[in-house]
C-alpha positions as CSV (number, residue, x, y, z in Angstrom):
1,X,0.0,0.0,0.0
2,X,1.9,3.1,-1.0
3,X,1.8,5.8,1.7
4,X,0.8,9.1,0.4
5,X,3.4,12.2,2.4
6,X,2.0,15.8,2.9
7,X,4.2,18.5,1.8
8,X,6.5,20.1,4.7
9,X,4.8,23.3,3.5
10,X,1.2,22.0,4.7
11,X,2.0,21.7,8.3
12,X,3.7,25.5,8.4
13,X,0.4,26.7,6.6
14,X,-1.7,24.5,9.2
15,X,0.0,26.1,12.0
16,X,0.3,29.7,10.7
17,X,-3.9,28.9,10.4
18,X,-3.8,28.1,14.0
19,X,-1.6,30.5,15.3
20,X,-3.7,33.2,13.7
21,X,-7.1,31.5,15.0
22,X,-5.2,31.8,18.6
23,X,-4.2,35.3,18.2
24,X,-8.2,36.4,17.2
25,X,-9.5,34.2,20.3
26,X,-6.6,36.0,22.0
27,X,-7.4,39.7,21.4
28,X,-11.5,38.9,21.5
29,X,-10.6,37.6,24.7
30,X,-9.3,40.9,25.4
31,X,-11.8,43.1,24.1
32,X,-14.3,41.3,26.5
33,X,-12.1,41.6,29.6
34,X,-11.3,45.4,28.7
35,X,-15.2,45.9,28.2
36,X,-16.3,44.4,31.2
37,X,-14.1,46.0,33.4
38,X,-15.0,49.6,31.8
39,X,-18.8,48.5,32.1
40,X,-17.9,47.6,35.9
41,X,-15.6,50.0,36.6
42,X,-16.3,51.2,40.3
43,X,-15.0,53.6,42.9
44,X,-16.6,52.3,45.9
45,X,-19.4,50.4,47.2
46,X,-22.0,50.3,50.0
47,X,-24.9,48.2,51.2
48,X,-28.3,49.7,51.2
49,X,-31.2,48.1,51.6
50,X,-29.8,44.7,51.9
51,X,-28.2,45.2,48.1
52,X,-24.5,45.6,47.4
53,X,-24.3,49.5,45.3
54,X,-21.4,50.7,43.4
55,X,-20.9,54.2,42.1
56,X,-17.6,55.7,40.5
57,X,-16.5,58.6,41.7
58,X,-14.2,61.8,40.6
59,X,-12.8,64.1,43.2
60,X,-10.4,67.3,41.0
61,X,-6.6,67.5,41.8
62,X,-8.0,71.1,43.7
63,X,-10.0,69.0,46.8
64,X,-8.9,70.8,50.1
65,X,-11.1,68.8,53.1
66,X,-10.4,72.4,54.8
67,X,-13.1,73.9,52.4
68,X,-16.6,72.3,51.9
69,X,-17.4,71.7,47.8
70,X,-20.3,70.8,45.9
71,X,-21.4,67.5,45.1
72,X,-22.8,66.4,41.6
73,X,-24.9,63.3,41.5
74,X,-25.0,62.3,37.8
75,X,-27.4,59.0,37.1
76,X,-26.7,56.7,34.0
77,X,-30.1,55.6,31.7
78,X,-31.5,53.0,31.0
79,X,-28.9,50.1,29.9
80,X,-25.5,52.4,30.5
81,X,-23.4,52.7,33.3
82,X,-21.7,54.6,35.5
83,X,-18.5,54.9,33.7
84,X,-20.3,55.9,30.0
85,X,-22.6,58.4,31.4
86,X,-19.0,60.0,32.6
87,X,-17.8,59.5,29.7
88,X,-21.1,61.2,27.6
89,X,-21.7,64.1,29.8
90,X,-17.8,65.0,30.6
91,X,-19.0,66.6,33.9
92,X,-14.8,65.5,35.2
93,X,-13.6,68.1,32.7
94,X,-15.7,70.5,34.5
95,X,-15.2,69.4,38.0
96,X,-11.4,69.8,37.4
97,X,-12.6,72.9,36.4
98,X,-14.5,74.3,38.9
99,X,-13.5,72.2,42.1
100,X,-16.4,70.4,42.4
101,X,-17.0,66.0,43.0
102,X,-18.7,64.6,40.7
103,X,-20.3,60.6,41.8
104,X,-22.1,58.3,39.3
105,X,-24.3,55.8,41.1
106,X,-24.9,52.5,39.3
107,X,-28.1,51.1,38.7
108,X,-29.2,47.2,39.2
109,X,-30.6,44.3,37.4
110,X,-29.2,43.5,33.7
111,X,-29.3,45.9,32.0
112,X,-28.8,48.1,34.8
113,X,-31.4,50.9,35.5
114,X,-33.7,52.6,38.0
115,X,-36.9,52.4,39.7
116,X,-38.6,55.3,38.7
117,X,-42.1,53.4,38.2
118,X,-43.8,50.7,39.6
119,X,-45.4,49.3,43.2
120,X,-44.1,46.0,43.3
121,X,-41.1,45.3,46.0
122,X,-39.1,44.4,43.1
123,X,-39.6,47.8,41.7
124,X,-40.2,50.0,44.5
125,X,-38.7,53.5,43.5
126,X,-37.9,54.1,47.5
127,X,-35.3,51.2,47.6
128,X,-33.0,53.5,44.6
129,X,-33.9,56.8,46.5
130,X,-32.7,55.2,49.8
131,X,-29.4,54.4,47.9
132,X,-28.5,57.5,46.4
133,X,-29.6,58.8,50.2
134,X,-27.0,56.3,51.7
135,X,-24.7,57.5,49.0
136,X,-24.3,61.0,50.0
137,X,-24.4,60.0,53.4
138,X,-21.1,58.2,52.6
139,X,-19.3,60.4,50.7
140,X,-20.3,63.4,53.3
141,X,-18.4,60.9,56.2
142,X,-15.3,60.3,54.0
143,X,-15.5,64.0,51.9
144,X,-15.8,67.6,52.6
145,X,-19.5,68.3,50.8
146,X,-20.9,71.2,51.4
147,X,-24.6,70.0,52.2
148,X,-26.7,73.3,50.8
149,X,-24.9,72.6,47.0
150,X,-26.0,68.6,46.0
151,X,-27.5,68.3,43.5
152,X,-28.9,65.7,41.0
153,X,-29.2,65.4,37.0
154,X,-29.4,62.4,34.5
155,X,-30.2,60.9,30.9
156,X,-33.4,59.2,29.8
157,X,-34.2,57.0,32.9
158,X,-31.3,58.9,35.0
159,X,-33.6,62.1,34.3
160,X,-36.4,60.4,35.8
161,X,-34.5,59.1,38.5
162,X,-33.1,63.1,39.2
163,X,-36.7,63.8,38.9
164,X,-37.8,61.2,41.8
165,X,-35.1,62.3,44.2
166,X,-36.5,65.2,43.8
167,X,-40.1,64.7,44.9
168,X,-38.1,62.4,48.1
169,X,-35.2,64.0,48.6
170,X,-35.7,67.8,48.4
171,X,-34.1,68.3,52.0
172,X,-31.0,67.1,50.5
173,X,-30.9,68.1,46.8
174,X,-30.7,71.6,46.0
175,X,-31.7,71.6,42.0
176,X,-31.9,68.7,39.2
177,X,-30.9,68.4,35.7
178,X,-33.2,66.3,33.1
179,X,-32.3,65.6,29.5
180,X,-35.1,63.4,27.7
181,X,-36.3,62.5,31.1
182,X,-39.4,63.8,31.2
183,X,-41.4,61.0,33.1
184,X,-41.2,58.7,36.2
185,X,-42.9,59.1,39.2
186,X,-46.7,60.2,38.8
187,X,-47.1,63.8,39.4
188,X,-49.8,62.5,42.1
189,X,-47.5,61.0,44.1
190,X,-44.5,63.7,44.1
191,X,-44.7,66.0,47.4
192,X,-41.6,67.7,47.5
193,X,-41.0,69.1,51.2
194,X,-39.6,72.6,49.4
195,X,-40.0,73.6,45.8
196,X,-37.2,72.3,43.5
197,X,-35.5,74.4,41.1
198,X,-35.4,72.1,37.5
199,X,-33.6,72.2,34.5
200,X,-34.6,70.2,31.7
201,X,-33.0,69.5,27.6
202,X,-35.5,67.8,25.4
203,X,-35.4,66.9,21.7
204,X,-38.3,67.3,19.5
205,X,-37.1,64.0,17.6
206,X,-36.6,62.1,20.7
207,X,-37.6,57.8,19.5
208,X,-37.5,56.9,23.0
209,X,-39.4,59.8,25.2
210,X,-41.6,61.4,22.6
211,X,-41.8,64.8,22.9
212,X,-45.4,65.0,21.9
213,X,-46.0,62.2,24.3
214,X,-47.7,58.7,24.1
215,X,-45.9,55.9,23.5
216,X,-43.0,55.1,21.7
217,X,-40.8,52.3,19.5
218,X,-39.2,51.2,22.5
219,X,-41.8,51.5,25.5
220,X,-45.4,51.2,25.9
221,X,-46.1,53.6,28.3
222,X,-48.3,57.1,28.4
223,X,-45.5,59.4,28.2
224,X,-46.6,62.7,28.8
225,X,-46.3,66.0,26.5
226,X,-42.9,67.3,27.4
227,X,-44.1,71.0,27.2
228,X,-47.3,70.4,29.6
229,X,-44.5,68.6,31.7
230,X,-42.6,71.4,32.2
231,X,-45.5,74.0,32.8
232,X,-47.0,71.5,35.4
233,X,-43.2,71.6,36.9
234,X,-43.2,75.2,37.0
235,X,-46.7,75.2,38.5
236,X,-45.8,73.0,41.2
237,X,-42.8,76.2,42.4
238,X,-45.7,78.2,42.1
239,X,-43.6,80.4,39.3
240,X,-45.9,83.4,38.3
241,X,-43.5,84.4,35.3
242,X,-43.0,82.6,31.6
243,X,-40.7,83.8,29.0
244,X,-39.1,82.5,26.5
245,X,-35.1,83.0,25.9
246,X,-32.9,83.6,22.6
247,X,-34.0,81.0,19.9
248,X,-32.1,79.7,16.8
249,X,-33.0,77.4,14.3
250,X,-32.1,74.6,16.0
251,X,-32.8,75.7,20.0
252,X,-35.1,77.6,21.5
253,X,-35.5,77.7,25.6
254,X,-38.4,79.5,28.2
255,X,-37.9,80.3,31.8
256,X,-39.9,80.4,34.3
257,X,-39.3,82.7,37.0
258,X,-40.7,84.4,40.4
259,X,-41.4,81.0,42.1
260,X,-41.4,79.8,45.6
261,X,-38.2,80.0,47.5
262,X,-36.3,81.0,43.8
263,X,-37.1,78.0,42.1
264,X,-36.7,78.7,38.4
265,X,-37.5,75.9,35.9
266,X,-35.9,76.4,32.8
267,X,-36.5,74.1,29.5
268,X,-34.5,73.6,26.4
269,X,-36.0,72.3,23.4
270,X,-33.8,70.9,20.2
271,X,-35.2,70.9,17.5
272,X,-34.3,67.5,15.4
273,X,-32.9,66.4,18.9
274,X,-32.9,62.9,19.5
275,X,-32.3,61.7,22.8
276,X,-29.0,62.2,24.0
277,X,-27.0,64.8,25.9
278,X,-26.1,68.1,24.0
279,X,-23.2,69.1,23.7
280,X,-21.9,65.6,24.8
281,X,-20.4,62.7,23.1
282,X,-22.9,61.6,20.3
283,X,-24.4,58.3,20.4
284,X,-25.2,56.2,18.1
285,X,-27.8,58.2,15.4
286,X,-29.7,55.2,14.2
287,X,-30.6,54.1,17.6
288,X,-31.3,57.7,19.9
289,X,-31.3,60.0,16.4
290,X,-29.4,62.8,16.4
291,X,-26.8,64.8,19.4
292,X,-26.7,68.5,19.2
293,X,-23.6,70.4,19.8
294,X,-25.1,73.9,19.2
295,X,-25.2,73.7,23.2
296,X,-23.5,71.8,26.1
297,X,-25.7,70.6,28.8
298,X,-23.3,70.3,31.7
299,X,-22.1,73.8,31.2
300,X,-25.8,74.9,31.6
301,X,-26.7,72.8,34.5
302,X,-23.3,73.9,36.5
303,X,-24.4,77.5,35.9
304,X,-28.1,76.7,36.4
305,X,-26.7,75.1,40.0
306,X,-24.7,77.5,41.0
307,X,-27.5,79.7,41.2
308,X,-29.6,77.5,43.3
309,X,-28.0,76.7,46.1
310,X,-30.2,74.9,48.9
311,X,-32.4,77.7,50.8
């Protein structure tokens, strides 16, 4: 029986093949560990009720424990984390900037989010407010935070989450931020102890929180009319003054002024916005539609807080 011999060549090419096979497995392998430990990247961690919390933290290079500084709670949406929403809103830059700490609480389950709706004990909105609670209870033990300047803002279900601590927590935060969170908690149930000063971004091409309302390709739920949202805001500081700011093609904002205990609420709406954070890193168009860079949310809110310190 004659014995048929493969070529030296073959085996070199067979092994280049695998070599090259363990080299893609290798950096895939990578890529996943990399992503998983940006995804779960965390500062610190504390237990509140009964759950393990994580949050990532960023205290500027100009922290002096001598002198009390502001605290900026900044809450992830729906599916992101702690370490993106960072990323997307680049409030570090501006902490650097202006000497402030900035903390991003995670959110649980997979994918990770809050409990801005819902009765059930699985989704009861108190156990996330009694975190973020805990949270600055924390960082006030280990940090200089000067208690009259906390204050809370957020994307898409992070807005809503702002939004809730505000109706529960208003003897701890001073003013919130919202961009496309206009929802959550039903306005029946929010009894603020003071009157919260607001600041909300929305996009009139928003997929996910409709500005119009109703609801949309990725949730069935009543949204309401993002305008009538903010006027009902407004309503609830008792402000007694509307008007509208310097428009351009693509924004346009109103104020509303002479409320209870300074209050303001002030609302930007972009036009062809989709829902993400102006100003910030753009997402991905075919999925939130488009970012607008004609303004920057964070710079807004930082000015917007600094002028509403806690009463």
């Amino acid at each position: 029986m004659r014995t048929v011999r493969l070529p030296g060549s073959f085996f070199q090419i067979l092994i280049r093949i695998l070599l090259v096979i363990l080299l893609i497995g290798t950096v895939l392998l990578a890529i996943l560990v990399v992503t998983f430990l940006v995804v779960n990247k965390t500062s610190g961690s504390l237990v509140s009720s009964g759950e393990k919390r994580t949050y990532l933290l960023y205290v500027p290079d100009s922290y002096d424990p001598q002198k009390p500084v502001p605290l900026v709670i900044s809450i992830h949406g729906f599916a992101e984390w702690p370490a993106h929403q960072a990323q997307i809103s680049r409030w570090n830059e501006l902490a650097e900037q202006e000497g402030f700490i900035v903390v991003y609480p995670s959110g649980t389950r997979f994918p990770k989010r809050w409990r801005t709706m819902g009765s059930s004990s699985s989704c009861d909105p108190m156990i996330d407010v009694h975190f973020i609670e805990d949270l600055i209870d924390q960082l006030e033990s280990e940090y200089s935070i000067d208690p009259t300047r906390i204050y809370a803002n957020g994307l898409s279900n992070g807005g809503g989450m702002s939004v809730l601590l505000a109706c529960e927590l208003s003897d701890r935060i001073a003013a919130i931020g919202s961009v496309a969170g206009a929802y959550s908690y039903p306005s029946e149930l929010c009894h603020p102890q003071r009157p919260v000063p607001l600041i909300a971004f929305h996009g009139t091409a928003d997929p996910i929180v409709p500005y119009l309302g109703g609801p949309s390709r990725s949730f069935d739920v009543p949204f309401p009319v993002v305008p009538q949202w903010m006027k009902a805001w407004a309503a609830r500081n008792h402000c007694t003054q509307g008007f509208e700011g310097a428009q351009t093609v693509e924004i346009s904002s109103v104020s509303y002024t002479h409320c209870d205990q300074n209050a303001e609420v002030v609302f930007y709406t972009i036009t062809g916005g989709g829902h993400s954070w102006p100003g910030g890193e753009p997402l991905p168009t075919w999925i939130v539609g488009e970012t607008s860079l004609s303004i920057n949310a964070t710079d807004l809110m930082w000015n917007f807080f600094v002028l509403h310190p806690m009463p």
